[in-house]
C-alpha positions as CSV (number, residue, x, y, z in Angstrom):
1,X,-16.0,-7.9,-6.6
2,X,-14.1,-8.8,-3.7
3,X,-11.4,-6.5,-2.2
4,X,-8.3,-8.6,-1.9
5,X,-6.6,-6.4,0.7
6,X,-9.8,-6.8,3.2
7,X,-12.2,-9.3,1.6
8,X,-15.1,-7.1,1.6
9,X,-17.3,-6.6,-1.6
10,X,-17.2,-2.7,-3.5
11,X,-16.1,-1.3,-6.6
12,X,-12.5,-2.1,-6.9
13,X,-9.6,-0.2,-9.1
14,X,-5.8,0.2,-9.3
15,X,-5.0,2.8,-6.9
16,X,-2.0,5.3,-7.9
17,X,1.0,4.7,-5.2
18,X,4.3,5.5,-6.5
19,X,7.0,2.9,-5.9
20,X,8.2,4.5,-2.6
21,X,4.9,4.4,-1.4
22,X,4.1,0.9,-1.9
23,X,7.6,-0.2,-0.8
24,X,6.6,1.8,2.4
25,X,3.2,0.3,2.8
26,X,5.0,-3.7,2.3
27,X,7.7,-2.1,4.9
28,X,5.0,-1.5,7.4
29,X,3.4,-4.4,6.7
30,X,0.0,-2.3,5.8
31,X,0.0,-3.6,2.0
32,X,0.8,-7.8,1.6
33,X,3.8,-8.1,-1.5
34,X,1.4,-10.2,-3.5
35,X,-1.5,-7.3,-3.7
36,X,0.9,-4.6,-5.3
37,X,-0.7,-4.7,-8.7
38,X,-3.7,-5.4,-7.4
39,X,-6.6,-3.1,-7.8
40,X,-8.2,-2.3,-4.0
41,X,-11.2,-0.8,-2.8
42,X,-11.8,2.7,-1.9
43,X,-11.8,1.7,1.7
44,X,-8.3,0.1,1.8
45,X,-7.1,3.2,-0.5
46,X,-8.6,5.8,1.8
47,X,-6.9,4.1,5.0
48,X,-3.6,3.3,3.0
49,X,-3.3,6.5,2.3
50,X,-4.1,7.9,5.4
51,X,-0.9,5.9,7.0
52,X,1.3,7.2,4.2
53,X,0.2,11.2,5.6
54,X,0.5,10.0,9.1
55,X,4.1,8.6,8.6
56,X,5.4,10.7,5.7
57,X,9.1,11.1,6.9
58,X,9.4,7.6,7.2
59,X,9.0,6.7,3.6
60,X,12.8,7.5,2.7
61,X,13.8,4.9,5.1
62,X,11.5,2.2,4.1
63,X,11.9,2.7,1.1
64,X,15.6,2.2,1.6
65,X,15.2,-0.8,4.0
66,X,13.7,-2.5,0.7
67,X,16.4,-1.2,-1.9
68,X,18.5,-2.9,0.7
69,X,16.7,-6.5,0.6
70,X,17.4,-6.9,-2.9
């Protein structure tokens, strides 16, 4: 199947972020609204996760920013 997130073919599945996380990722602009329930590739997980380690502190805040919007 086709990744959504990068368009490349692998073995796709519904990747475990918690709802900070992925309001952090759609903050950043590392994760598109529309692909939040979408399963992802290992790939897109790996480097996904990779920004939420890098930029831990800042998930409070994005998180916020979206509480905000709505």
């Amino acid at each position: 199947m086709t990744c959504p997130r990068c368009q490349m073919d692998g073995k796709l599945k519904k990747r475990p972020f918690g709802e900070q996380a992925i309001a952090a990722l759609v903050v950043w602009g590392e994760l598109d609204q529309r692909l939040v329930d979408q399963p992802i590739c290992e790939d897109c997980y790996e480097e996904l996760r990779e920004t939420l380690i890098e930029r831990e502190s800042e998930i409070p805040n994005a998180a916020q920013t979206v509480g905000q919007a709505s």
